[in-house]
C-alpha positions as CSV (number, residue, x, y, z in Angstrom):
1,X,36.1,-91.2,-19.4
2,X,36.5,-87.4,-17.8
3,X,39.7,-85.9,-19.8
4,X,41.6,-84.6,-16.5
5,X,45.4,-85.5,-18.3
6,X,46.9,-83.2,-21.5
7,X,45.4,-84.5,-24.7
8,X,47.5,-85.4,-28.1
9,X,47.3,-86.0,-31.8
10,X,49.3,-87.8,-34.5
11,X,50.2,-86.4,-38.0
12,X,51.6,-89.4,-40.0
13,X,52.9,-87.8,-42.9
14,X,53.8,-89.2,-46.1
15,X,52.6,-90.8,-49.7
16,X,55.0,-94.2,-49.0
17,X,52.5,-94.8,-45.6
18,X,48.9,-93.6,-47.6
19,X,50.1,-95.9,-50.6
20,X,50.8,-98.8,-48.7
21,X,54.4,-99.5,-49.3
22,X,54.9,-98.5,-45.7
23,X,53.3,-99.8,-43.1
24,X,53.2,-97.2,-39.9
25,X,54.3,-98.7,-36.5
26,X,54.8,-95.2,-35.4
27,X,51.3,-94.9,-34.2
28,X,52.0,-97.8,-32.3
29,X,54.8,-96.9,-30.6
30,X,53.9,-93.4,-30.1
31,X,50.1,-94.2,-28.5
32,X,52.2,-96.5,-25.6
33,X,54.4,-93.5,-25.1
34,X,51.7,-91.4,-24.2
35,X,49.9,-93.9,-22.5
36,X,52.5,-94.3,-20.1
37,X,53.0,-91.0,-19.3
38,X,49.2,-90.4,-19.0
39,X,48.7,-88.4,-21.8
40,X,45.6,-89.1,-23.7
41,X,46.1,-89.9,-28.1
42,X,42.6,-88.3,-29.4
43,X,43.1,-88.8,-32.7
44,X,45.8,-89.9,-35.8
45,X,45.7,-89.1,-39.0
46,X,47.6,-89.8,-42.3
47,X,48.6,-87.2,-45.2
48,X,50.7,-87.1,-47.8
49,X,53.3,-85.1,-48.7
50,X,51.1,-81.9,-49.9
51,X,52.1,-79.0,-47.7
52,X,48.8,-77.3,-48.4
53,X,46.9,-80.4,-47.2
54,X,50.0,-80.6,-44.0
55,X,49.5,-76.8,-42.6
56,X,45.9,-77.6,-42.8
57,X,46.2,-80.3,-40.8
58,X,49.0,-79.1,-38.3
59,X,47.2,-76.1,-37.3
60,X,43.7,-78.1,-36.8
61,X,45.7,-80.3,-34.6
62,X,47.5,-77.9,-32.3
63,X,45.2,-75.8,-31.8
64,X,43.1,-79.0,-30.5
65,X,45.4,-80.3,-28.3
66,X,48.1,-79.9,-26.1
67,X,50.2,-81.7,-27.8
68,X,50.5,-82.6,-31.8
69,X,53.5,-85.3,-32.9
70,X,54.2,-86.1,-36.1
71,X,56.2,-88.3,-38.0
72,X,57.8,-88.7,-41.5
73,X,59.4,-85.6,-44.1
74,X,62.5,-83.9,-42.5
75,X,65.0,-86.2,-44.6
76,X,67.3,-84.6,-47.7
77,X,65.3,-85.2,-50.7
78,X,62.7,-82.7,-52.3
79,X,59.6,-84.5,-51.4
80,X,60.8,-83.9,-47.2
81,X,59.3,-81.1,-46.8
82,X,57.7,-81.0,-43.1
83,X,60.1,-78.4,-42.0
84,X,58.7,-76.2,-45.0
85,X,55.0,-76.8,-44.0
86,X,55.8,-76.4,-40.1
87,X,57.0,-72.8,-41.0
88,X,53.9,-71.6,-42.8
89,X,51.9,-73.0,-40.2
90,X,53.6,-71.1,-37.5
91,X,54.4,-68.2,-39.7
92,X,57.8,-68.0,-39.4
93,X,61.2,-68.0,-41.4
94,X,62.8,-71.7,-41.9
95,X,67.0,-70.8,-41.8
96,X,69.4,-73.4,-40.5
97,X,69.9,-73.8,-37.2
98,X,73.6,-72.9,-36.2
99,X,73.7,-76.3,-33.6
100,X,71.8,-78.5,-36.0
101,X,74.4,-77.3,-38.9
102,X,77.7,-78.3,-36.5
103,X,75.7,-81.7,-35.7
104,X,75.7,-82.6,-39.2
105,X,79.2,-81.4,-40.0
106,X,80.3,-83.3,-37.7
107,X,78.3,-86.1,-38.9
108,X,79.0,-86.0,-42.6
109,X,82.7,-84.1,-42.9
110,X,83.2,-83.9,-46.5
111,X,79.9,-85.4,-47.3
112,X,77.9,-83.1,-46.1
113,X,76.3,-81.5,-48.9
114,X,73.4,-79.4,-50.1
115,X,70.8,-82.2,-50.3
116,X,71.9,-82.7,-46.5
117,X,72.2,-79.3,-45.4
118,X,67.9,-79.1,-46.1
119,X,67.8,-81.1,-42.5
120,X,69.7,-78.4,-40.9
121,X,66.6,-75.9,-41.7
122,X,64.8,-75.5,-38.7
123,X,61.7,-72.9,-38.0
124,X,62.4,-69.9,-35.8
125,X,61.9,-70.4,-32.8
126,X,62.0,-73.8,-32.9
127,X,64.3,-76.3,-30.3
128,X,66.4,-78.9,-31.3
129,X,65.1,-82.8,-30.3
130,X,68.4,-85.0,-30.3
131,X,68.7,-88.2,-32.7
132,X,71.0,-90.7,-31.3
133,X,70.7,-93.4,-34.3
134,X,71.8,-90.8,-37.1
135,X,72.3,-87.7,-35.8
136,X,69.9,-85.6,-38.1
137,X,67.3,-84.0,-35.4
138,X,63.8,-83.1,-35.3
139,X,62.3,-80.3,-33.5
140,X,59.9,-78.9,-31.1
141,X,58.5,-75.8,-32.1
142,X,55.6,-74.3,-29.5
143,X,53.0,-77.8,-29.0
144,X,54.6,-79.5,-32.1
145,X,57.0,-82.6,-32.2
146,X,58.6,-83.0,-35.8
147,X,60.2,-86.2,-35.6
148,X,61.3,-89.1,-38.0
149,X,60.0,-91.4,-39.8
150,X,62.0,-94.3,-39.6
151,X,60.9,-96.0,-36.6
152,X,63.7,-96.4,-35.1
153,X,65.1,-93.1,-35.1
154,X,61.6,-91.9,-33.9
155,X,61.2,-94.1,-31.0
156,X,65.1,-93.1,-29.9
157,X,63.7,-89.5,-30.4
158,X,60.9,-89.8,-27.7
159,X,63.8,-90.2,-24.8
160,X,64.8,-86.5,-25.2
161,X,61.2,-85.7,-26.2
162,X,60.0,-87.6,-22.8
163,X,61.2,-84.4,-20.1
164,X,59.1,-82.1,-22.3
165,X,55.6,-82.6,-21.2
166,X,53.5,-82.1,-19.1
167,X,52.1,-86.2,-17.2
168,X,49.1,-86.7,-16.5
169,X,47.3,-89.6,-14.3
170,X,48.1,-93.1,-16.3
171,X,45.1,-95.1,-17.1
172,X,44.6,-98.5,-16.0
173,X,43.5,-101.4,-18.0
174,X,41.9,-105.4,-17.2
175,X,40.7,-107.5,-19.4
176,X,38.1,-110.2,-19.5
177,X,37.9,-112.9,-22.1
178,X,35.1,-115.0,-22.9
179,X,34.6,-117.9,-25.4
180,X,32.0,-119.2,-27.5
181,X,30.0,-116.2,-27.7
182,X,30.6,-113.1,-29.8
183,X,29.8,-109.4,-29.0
184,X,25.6,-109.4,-29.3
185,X,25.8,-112.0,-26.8
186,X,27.8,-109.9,-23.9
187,X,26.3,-106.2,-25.8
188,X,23.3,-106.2,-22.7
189,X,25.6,-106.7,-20.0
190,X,28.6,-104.7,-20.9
191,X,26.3,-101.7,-21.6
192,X,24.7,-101.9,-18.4
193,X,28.2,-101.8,-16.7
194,X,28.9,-99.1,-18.8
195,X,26.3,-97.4,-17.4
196,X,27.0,-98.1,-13.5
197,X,30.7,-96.7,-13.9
198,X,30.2,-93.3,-15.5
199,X,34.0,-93.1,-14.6
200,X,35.4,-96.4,-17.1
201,X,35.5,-97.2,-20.2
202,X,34.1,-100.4,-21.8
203,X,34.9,-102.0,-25.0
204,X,34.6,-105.2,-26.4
205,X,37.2,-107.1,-28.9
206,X,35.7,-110.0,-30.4
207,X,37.8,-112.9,-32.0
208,X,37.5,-115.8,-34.7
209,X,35.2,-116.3,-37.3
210,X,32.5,-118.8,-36.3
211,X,33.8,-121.2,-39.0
212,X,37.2,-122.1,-38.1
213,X,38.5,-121.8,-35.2
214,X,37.3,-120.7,-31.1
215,X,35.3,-117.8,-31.1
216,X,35.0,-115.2,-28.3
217,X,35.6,-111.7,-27.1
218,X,37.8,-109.8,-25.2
219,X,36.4,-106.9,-22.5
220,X,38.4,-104.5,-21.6
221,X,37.8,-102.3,-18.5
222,X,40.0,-98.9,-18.4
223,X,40.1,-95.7,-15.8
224,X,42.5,-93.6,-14.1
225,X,41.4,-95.0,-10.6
226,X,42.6,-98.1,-10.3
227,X,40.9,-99.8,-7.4
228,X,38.2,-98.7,-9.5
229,X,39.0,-100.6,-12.3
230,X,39.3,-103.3,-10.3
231,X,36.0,-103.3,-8.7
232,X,34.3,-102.7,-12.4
233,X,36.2,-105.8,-13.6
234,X,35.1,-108.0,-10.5
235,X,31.6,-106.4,-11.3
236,X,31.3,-107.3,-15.0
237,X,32.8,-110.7,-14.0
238,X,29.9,-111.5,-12.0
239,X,27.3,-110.2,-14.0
240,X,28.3,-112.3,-17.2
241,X,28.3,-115.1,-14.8
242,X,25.1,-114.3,-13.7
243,X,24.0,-114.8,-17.4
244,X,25.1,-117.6,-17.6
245,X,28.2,-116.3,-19.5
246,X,31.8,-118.0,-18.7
247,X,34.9,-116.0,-18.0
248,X,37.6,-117.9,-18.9
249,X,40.6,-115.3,-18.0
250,X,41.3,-111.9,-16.2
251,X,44.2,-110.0,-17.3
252,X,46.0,-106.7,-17.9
């Protein structure tokens, strides 16, 4: 598929995800964002909290793409320490942030104490991104979103992260299912469509396990153009017809 929309990354960050105890939906939820707003998610990764192993990793990504969001390590407690690695990969100082510090006053009155104070620390240079759920913000600092781990704060994040960039064209997506055969059996005739429309993309998702259950695979046909979507799917629709392969749905 020609890249003509900005291009993003994911930097999961944290041992709870890369040990298993927490399972990331922030991928998830991030990846619809983008898609929505036609931005295309080239990669993801996952790393723990080793800020070594997380500058490393930041400054691959950004330098990539247009945009780099990650996720996780900007709480209170010692092993947080995104903000920290953010710095040293933008070379900068890592003071608190004047706003940030009355936000958490405010939140925290008497409360608010050192441990808290560390999400106040914000690299120069850096712009606030607004957390409605507990009030403790993330940041933007040049192509980088530092946001939240817990899902739910992250996902209220993306609303004031949303106005910050830069749309492209949204990709469109329909979907062909087929039962009783797997992949090798629809392999021929998906790759030939693949080859008549330089301009989609083709995959296949197969489905049960032979043994128990229905078997089959899902086709999914994606592009910017729509009507040219549409005239792939009708064309890949006819050609597993043609041999002598049943479509049993179209969808989105």
């Amino acid at each position: 598929m020609t890249q003509t929309s900005p291009t993003a990354a994911i930097l999961v960050i944290g041992d709870e995800v890369l040990s298993g105890r927490t399972q990331d939906t922030n991928t998830n939820t991030i990846a619809r964002f983008l898609s929505a707003l036609g931005i295309d998610l080239i990669e993801a990764r996952v790393i723990g909290d080793e800020i070594d192993r997380i500058v490393a990793a930041l400054n691959a990504l950004r330098a990539a793409h247009d945009y780099v969001f990650t996720t996780g390590g900007i709480g209170p407690t010692h092993d947080d320490m995104t903000a920290d690695a953010v710095a040293q990969a933008f070379g900068v100082a890592l003071p608190e942030h004047p706003e940030a510090v009355a936000i958490l006053s405010r939140r925290y009155g008497d409360d608010f104490n050192a441990a808290r104070r560390r999400m106040a620390r914000i690299p120069d240079g850096g712009s606030l991104i607004a957390n409605p759920v507990t009030d403790a913000p993330g940041f933007q600092i040049g192509n980088v979103f530092v946001m939240a781990g817990v899902p739910k704060i992250m996902t209220a994040m993306l609303e004031d992260v949303a106005p910050r960039l830069r749309t492209g064209a949204v990709v469109h997506a329909r979907s062909l299912r087929v039962t009783g055969v797997g992949e090798g059996a629809v392999a021929d005739v998906l790759s030939a469509a693949a080859r008549a429309n330089r301009d989609l993309s083709f995959g296949s998702y197969p489905f049960g396990h032979g043994s128990v259950g229905e078997i089959g695979t899902n086709l999914v046909i994606r592009g910017r153009a729509e009507a040219a979507v549409e005239a792939g799917t009708r064309a890949l629709a006819e050609a597993l017809r043609a041999a002598g392969i049943a479509v049993d749905a179209v969808g989105t």
